[in-house]
C-alpha positions as CSV (number, residue, x, y, z in Angstrom):
1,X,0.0,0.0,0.0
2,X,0.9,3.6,-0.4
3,X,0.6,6.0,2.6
4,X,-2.4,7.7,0.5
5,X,-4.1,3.9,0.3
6,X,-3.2,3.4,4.2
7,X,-4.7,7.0,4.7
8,X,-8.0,6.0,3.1
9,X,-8.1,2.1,4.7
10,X,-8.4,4.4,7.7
11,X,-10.9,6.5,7.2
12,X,-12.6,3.6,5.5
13,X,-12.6,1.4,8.8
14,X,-13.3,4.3,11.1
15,X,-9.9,4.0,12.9
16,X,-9.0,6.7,14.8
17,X,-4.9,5.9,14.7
18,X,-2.6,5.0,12.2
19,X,0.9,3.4,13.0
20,X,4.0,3.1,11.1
21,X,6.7,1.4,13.0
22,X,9.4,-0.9,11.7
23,X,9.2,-4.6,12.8
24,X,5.6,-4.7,13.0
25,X,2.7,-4.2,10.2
26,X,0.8,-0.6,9.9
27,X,-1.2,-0.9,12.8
28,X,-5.0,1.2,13.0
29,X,-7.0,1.8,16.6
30,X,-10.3,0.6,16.2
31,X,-12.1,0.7,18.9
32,X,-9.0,1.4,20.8
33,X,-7.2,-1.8,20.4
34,X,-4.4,-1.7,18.0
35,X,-5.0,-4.0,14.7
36,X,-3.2,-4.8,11.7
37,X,-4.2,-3.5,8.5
38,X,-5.2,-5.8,5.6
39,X,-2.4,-7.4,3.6
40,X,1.0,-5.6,4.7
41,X,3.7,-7.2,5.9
42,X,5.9,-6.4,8.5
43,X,7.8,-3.3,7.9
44,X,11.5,-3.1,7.6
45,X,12.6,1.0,7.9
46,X,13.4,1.7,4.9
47,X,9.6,1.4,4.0
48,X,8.5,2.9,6.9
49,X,11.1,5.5,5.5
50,X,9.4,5.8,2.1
51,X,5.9,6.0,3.6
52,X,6.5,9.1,5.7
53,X,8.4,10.8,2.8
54,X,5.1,11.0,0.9
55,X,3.8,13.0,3.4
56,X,6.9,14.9,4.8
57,X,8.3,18.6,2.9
58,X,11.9,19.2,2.7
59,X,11.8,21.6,5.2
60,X,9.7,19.2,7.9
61,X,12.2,16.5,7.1
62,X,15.3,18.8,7.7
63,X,13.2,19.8,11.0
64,X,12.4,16.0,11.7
65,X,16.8,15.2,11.0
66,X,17.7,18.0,13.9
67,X,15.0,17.1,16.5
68,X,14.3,13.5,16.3
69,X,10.6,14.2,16.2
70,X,7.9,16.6,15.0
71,X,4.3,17.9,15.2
72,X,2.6,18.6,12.2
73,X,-0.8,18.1,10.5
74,X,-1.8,18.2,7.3
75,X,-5.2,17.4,5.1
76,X,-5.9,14.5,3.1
77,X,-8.0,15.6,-0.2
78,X,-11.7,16.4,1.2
79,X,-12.0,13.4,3.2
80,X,-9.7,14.0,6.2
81,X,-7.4,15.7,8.5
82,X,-4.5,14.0,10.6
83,X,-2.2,15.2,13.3
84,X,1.0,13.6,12.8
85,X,3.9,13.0,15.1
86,X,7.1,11.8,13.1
87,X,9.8,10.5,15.7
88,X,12.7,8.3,15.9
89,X,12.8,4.9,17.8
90,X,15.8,2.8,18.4
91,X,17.5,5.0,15.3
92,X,14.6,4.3,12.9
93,X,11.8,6.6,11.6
94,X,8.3,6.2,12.4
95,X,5.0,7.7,12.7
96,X,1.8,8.2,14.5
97,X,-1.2,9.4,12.8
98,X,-4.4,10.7,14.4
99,X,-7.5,10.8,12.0
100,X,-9.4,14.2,12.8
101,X,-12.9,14.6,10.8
102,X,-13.2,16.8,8.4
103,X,-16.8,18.1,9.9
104,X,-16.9,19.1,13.2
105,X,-19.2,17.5,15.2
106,X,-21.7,18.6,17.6
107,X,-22.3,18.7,20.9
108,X,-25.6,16.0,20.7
109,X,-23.8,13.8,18.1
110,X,-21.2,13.7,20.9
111,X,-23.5,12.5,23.3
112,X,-22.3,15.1,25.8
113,X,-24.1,16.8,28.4
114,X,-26.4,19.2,27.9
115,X,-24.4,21.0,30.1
116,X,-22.0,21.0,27.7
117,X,-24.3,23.5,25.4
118,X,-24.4,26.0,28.7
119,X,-20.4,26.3,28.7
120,X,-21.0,27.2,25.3
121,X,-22.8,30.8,26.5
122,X,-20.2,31.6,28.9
123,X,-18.3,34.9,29.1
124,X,-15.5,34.8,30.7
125,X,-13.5,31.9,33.4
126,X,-11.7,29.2,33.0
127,X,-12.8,25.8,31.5
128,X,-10.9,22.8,31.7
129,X,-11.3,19.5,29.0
130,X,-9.4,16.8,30.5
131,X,-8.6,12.8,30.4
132,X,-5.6,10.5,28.8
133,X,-4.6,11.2,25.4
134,X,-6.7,9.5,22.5
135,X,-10.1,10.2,24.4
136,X,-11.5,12.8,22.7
137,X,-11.2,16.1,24.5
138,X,-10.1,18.1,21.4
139,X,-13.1,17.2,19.4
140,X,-15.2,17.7,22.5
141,X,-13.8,21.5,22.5
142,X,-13.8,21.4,18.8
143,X,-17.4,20.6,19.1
144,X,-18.0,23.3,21.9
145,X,-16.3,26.4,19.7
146,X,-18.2,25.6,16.8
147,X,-21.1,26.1,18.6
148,X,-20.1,29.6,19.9
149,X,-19.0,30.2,16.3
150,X,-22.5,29.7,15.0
151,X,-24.1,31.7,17.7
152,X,-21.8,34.6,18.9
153,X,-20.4,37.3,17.2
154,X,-17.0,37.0,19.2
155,X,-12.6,37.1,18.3
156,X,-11.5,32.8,19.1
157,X,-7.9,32.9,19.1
158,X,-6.6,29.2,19.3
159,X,-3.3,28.3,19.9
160,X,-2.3,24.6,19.1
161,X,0.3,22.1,18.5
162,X,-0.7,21.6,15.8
163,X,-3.7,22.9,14.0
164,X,-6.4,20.1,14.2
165,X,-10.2,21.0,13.5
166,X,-10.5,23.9,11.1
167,X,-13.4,26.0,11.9
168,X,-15.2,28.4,8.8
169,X,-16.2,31.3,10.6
170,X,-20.1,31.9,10.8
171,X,-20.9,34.5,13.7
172,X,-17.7,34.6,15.2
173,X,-14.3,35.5,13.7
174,X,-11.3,32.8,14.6
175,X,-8.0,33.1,14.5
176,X,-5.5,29.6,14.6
177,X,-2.7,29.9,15.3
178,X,0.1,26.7,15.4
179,X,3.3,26.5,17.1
180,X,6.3,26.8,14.9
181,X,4.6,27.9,11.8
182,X,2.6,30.8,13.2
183,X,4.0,31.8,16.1
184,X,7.4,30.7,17.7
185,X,6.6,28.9,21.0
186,X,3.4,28.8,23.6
187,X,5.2,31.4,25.7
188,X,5.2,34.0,22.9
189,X,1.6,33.1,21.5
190,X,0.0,33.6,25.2
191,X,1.8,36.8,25.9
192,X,0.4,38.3,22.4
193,X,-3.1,36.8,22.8
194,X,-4.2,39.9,24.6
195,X,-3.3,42.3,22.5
196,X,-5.2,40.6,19.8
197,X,-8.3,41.5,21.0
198,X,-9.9,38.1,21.8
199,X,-13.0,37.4,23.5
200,X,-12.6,33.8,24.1
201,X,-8.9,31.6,23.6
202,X,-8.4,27.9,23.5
203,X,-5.2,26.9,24.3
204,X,-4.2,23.4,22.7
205,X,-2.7,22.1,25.9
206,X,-1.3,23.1,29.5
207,X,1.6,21.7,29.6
208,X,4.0,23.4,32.0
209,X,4.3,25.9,34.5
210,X,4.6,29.2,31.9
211,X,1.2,27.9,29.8
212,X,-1.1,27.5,32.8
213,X,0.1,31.1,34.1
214,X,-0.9,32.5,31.0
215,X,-4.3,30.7,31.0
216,X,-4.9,31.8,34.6
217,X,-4.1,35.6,33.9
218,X,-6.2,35.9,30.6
219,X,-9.1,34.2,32.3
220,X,-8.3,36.8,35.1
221,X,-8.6,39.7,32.6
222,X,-12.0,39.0,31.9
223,X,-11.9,36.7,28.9
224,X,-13.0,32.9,28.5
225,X,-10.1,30.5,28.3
226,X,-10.5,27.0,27.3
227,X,-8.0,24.4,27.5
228,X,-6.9,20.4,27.8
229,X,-4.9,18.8,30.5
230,X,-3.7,15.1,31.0
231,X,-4.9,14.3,34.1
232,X,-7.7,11.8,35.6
233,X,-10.4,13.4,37.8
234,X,-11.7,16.9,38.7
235,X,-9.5,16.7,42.1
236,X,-6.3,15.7,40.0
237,X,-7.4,18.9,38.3
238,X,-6.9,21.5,40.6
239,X,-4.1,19.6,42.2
240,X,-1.8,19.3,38.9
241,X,-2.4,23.2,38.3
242,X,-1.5,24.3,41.8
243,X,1.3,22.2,42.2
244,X,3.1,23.3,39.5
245,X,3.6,26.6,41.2
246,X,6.9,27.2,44.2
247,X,5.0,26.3,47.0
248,X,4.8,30.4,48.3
249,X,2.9,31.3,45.4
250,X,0.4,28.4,45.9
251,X,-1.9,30.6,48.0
252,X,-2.3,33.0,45.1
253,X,-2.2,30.5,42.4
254,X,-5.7,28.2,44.6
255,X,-7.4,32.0,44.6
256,X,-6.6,32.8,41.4
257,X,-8.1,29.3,39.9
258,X,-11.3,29.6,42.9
259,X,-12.3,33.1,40.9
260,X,-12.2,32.0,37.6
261,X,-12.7,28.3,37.3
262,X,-16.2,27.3,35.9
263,X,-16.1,23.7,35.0
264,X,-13.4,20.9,34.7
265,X,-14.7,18.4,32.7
266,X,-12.9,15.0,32.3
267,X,-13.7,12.3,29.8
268,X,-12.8,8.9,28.8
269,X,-14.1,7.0,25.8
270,X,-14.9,3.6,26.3
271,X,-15.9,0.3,24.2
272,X,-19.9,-0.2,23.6
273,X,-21.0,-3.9,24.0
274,X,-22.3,-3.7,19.9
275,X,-18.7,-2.1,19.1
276,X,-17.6,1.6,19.1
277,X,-17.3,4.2,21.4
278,X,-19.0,6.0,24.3
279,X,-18.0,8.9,26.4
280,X,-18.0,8.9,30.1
281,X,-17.5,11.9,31.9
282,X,-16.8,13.5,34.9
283,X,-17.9,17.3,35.5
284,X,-17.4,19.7,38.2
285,X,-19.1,22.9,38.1
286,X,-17.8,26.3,39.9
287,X,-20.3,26.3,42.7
288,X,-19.6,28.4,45.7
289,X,-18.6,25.3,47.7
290,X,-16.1,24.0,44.9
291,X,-14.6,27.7,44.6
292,X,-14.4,27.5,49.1
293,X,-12.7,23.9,48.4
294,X,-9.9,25.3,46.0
295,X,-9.4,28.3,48.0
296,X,-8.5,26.3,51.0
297,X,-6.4,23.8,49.8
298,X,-9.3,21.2,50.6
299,X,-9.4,19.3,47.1
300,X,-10.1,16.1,49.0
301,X,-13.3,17.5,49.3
302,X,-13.9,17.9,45.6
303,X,-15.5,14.2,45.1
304,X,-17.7,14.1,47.6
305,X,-19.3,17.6,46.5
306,X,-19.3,16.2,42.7
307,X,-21.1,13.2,44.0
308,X,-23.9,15.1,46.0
309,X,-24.5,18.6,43.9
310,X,-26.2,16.4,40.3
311,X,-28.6,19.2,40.7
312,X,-26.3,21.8,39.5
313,X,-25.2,19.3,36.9
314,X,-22.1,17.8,38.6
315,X,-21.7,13.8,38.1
316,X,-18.5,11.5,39.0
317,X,-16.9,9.4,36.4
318,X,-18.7,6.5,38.1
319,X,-21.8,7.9,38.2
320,X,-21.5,8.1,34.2
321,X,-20.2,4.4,34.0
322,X,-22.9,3.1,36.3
323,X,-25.6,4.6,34.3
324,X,-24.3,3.5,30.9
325,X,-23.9,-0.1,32.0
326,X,-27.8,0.1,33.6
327,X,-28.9,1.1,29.8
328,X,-26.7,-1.8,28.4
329,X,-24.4,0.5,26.6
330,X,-21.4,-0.8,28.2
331,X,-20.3,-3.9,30.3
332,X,-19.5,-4.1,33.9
333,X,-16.2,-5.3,33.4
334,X,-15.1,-2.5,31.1
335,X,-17.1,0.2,33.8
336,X,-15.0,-1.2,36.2
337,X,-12.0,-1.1,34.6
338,X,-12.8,2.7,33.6
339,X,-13.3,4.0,36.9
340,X,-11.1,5.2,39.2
341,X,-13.6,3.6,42.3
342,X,-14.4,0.4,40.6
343,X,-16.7,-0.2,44.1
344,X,-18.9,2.8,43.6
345,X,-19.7,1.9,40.1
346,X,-21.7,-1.4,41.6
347,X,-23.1,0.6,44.7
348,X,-24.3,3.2,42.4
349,X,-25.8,0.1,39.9
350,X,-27.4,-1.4,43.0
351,X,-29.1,1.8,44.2
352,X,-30.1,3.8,40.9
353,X,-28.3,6.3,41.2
354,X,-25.8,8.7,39.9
């Protein structure tokens, strides 16, 4: 096969990862269990070599020689976008590709939350889309500022690495911007998002201590911020942001978040029984006594107010797992091995509740 035929066996399976490693076959996730494709042998590096210069410029390859690895995406004809990670293993090439629809999807199709719709009218604070990687928080987000762009005439400013969903503008005006080709590093792009009039930025992923200062202070300013973080649970949240700071600013850093933070919502996708994927979520609103949690440094309190405030449209992760597996969407076994409480998923199942 040629990359473009392994590029369309994805999107023809509905794989959501392609994988090009030498000693093994290209690989696709379905599902999210790794399979070999149809009819290829396993791959020695110099065809993994010839597959990734199909989709590779001079200039990403002479990028790809000095680094070892890089970030890129790139469209394939009308059907498809991927987000592509060339990197070396044990001094060979290969590549990861992550399929990215070419229509955004929305909120319903998603099967998210209605509350989902409601962060969608927000003004200002601090949302937070989080989970492993693979489980689907950009689309979620994609999903989210594509309904602001339909309904609000607002500035998006998004800063990623790299570029995945394209948006059209309808009501709203959107700037992307990607690392390396637009803008020189996170640090740069954050600093200048203020002076670029925005009324709402999504920022691609907090991954240190300079890109979640940035995203506290323009949430502080009076904007909306949305962003991703790699971490498990609401708690973890808070936890992951604060400690990132020297432990005198921490203080600051808890009030800062207790101000401004209006939702953290983590998700995971897991298998159906009949095949495919579900989301299960987790979702923590800003209520008074979350924001009184934060501020005191009391995030082991977090859970228990997620579990007993559902009627400001908070619900733990096991809460969503329970509920799916009571409507036969999911097994047991695979709600158990979702949740980070495997024991309240069957003492939520035995009492109805969420």
């Amino acid at each position: 096969m040629t990359i473009q035929q392994l590029l369309q066996y994805t999107v023809e399976k509905g794989a959501s990862d392609l994988h090009l490693i030498a000693g093994s076959p290209p690989l696709v996730r379905l599902d999210g269990l790794l399979v070999p494709t149809a009819g290829e042998e396993v791959m020695t590096p110099t065809r993994v070599e010839q597959l990734m210069e199909g989709i590779l410029s001079p200039e990403q390859k002479q990028v790809l020689e000095v680094n070892k690895e890089l970030d890129f995406s790139f469209a394939y004809g009308e059907k498809a976008r991927y987000r592509v990670n060339a990197y070396f293993q044990r001094n060979t090439l290969a590549g990861s590709f992550r399929l990215i629809a070419k229509e955004i999807p929305d909120i319903d199709s998603l099967g998210l939350p209605k509350i989902a719709h409601d962060f969608a009218t927000l003004r200002q604070g601090f949302v937070l889309v989080t989970g492993p990687t693979g489980h689907g928080k950009s689309t979620t987000l994609a999903a989210i500022l594509e309904e602001i762009n339909q309904t609000r005439p607002v500035h998006i400013v998004t800063i990623e690495d790299p570029i995945e969903y394209v948006y059209t503008p309808a009501r709203a005006v959107i700037s992307q911007r990607e690392i390396h080709n637009d803008t020189h590093s996170w640090d740069i792009a954050l600093r200048s998002a203020l002076r670029e009039d925005p009324d709402i930025v999504l920022i691609g992923e907090m991954r240190d201590f300079e890109t979640i200062a940035a995203a506290l202070t323009i949430a502080e300013t009076g904007h909306l911020v949305f962003a991703t973080l790699h971490t498990n649970s609401a708690s973890q949240t808070v936890d992951r942001i604060v400690d990132v700071f020297p432990e005198n600013q921490q203080p600051q850093v808890r009030a800062q978040l207790a101000a401004n933070l209006e939702a953290v919502f983590s998700q995971r996708l897991v298998p159906k029984i009949n095949g495919g994927r579900t989301a299960a979520y987790e979702i923590m609103v800003g209520t008074s006594a979350v924001r009184t949690a934060i501020r005191e440094g009391r995030t082991h309190m977090l859970d228990n107010i997620i579990m007993t405030s559902s009627e400001y449209g908070m619900v733990s992760l096991e809460g969503t797992l329970a509920k799916l597996t009571r409507e036969s969407v999911i097994s047991l076994e695979i709600a158990q091995a979702f949740a980070l409480r495997p024991a309240d998923v069957s003492r939520f199942i035995r009492g109805g509740a969420s």
